[in-house]
C-alpha positions in Angstrom: -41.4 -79.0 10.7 -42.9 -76.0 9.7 -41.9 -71.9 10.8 -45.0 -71.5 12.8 -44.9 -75.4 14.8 -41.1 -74.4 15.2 -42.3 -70.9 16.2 -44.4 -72.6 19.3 -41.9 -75.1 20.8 -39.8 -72.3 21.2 -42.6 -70.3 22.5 -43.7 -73.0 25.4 -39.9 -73.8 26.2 -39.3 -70.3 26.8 -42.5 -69.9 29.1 -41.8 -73.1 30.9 -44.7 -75.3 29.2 -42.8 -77.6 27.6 -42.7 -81.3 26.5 -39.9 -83.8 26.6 -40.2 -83.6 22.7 -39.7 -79.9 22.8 -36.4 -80.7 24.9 -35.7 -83.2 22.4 -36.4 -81.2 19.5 -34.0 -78.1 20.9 -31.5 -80.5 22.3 -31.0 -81.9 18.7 -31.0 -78.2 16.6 -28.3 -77.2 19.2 -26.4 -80.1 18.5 -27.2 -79.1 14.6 -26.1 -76.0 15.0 -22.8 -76.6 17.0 -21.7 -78.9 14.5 -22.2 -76.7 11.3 -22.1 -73.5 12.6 -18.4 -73.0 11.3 -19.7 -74.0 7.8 -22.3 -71.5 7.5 -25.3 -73.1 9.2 -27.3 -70.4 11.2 -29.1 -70.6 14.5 -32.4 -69.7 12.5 -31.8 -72.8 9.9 -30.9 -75.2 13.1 -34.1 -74.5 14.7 -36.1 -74.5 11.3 -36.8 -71.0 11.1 -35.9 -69.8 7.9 -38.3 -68.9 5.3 -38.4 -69.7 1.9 -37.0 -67.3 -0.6 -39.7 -64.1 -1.7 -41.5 -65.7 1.8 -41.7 -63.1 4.7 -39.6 -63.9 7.7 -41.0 -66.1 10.7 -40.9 -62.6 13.6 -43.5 -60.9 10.5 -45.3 -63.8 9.8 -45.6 -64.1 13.7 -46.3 -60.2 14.2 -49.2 -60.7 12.0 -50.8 -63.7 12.9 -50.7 -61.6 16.5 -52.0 -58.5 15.2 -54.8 -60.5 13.4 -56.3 -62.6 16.2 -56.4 -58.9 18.3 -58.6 -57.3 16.1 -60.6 -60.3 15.1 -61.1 -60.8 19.1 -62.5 -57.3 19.1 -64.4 -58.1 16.4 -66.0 -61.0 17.9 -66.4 -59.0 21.3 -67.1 -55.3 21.0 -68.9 -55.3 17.7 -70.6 -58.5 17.4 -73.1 -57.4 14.2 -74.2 -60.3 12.4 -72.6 -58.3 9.4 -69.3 -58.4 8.0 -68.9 -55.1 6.9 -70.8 -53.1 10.4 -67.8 -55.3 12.4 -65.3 -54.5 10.0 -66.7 -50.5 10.0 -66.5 -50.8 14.1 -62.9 -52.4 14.5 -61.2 -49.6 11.5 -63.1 -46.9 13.4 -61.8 -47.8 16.6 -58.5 -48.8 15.1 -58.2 -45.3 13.5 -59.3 -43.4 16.4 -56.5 -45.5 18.9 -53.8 -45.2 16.2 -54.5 -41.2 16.0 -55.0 -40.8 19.9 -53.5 -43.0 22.2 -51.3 -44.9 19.9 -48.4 -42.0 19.7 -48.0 -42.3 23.6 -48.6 -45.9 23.9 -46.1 -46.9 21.8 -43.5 -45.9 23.8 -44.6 -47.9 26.9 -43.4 -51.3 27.8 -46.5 -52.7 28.5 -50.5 -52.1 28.2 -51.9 -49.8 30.8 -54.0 -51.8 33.1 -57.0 -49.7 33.1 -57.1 -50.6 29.4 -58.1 -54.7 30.5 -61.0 -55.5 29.2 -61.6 -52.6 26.9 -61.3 -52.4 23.4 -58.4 -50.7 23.6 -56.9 -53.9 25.4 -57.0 -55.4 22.2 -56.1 -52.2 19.9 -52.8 -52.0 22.1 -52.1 -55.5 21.0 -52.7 -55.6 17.9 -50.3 -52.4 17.2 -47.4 -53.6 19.6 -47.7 -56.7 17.2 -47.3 -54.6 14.2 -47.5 -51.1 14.7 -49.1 -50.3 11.1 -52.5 -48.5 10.4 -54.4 -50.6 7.8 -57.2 -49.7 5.5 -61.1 -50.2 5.8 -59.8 -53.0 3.5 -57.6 -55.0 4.5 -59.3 -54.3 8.6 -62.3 -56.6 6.3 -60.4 -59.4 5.3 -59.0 -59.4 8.6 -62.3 -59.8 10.6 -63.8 -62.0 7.9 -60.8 -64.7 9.1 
């Protein structure tokens, strides 16, 4: 099994959506792990978590993948220009504007304001609590482009 099908077992066992199999699947990397642990086996290699070696972790992998599907969201809703670069253009300006004005108090809060539902900044709030990093007109391009 892969880091990300791992990554979404766990997910819909700890929400409460999951499948015998999931059970199955944690029931037997707990067992795994109980019976190696004292011989160096980690919970992360019992539940198929660990990367390969010069590969970035599973949480960063998962951080991005997050951060990625916000802006590409408000992409697809707030600046829906048949044209790659005018979405791209729309979701760094609004990117740079939240990460210079809102961003410094948001990041302290717990959770997204709810008078930011359904805004753009719904999705700007998202994407840095994924990864709180400002990117460039660049990479905001191959992002929306996904």
């Amino acid at each position: 099994m892969t880091t990300p099908a791992a990554l979404q077992r766990i997910r819909r066992i700890a929400h409460g959506f999951d499948q015998p199999d999931d059970r199955e699947w944690i029931a037997a990397a707990l067992r795994r792990y109980l019976a190696a642990a004292d011989d160096g086996l980690s919970i992360e290699d019992a539940l198929e978590l660990t990367a390969p070696a010069r590969a970035m972790p599973w949480w960063r992998v998962d951080a991005l993948a997050r951060r990625d599907m916000a802006l590409c969201e408000l992409a697809r809703v707030f600046y829906p220009s048949p044209s790659l670069s005018q979405r791209a253009a729309g979701v760094y300006d609004a990117l740079a504007r939240y990460a210079r004005a809102e961003w410094p108090r948001d990041q302290r809060l717990e959770s997204m304001p709810v008078h930011y539902v359904g805004t753009p900044a719904e999705l700007l709030f998202s994407a840095m609590k994924a990864h709180p990093e400002m990117l460039s007109e660049r990479q905001v391009t191959r992002i929306v482009a996904k």
